[in-house]
Residue, then its C-alpha position, 0 to 999 in steps of 0.5 A: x757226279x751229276x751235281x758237278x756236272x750241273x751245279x758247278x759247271x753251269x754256275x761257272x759258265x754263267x760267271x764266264x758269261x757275266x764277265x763277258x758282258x762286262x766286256x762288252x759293256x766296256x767296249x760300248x762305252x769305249x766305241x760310244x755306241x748304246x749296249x742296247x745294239x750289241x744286246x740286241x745283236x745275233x749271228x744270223x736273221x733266224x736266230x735269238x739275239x744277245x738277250x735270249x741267249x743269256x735268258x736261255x742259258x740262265x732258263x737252261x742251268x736253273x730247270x735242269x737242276x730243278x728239274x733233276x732234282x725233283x723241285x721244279x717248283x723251287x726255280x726262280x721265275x723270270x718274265x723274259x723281260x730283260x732289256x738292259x745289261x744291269x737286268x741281265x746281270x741280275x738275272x744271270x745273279x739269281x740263278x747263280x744263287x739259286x744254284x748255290x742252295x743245292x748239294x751234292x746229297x739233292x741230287x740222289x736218284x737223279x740219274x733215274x728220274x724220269x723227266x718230262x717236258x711239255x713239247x716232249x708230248x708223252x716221253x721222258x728221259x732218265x736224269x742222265x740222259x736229260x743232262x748228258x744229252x740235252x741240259x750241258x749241251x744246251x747251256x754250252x750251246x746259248x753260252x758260246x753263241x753269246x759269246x760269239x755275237x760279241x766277238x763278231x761285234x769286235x768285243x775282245x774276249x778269248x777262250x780264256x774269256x770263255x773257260x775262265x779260271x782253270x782249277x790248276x794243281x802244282 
């Protein structure tokens, strides 16, 4: 369960993501203003702009999964350095990537895992508390302001935008 609640879950939302800059992207050129403003955009004056929001979602989906499966070593590591769309975009491609390598079978005994963090100072949470409780509600977080700082920019993206493609059955 965990697998699907990270893996395919935050692949997806990060797709949403991508494709909502492109959004963006397409409304900067049409309005002929630099996508570096919009990139550079947030929602109040204390907090993260466009930028860091895609960097921490992409920070948020490759560490827990990491994290919870007990490979904190294999994530990829990015320097924070993204200033243009294209850079994000790869960001967001390499960890979409990365989440691919897992399986379902990775995740055995994640539930119980004990995972740390440095600012934790000595507690822990158990795998399902960390991705309950802290990782989906995390990458929720930083997707939807993303997506918030464009549509106060006047970018046009809806709920459909957000949730993307629904899994329907007939």
């Amino acid at each position: 369960m965990l697998y699907d609640l990270t893996v395919v879950q935050f692949s997806k939302m990060l797709n949403n993501l991508s494709a909502i800059l492109v959004k963006g992207e397409g409304f900067a050129e049409a309005k002929k203003i630099e996508m570096s403003v919009l990139l550079n955009s947030r929602l109040a004056p204390d907090q993260f702009n466009l930028t860091r929001q895609v960097q921490i979602a992409c920070d948020t989906a490759k560490l827990a999964v990491a994290r919870l499966t007990g490979q904190e070593d294999s994530a990829p590591k990015h320097e924070d350095n993204e200033t243009t769309l294209a850079e994000l975009q790869a960001r967001i491609a390499s960890v979409v990537d990365y989440l691919a390598t897992f399986t379902a079978e990775d995740f055995t005994g994640a539930e119980t895992r004990k995972i740390t963090h440095r600012r934790w100072e000595d507690k822990y949470l158990t795998g399902r508390d960390f991705a309950l409780e802290h990782a989906i509600p995390n990458i929720y977080f930083h997707v939807t302001t993303a997506y918030a700082i464009l549509r106060h920019n006047g970018v046009e993206v809806g709920k459909k935008d957000y949730l993307g493609a629904m899994p329907f059955k007939s």
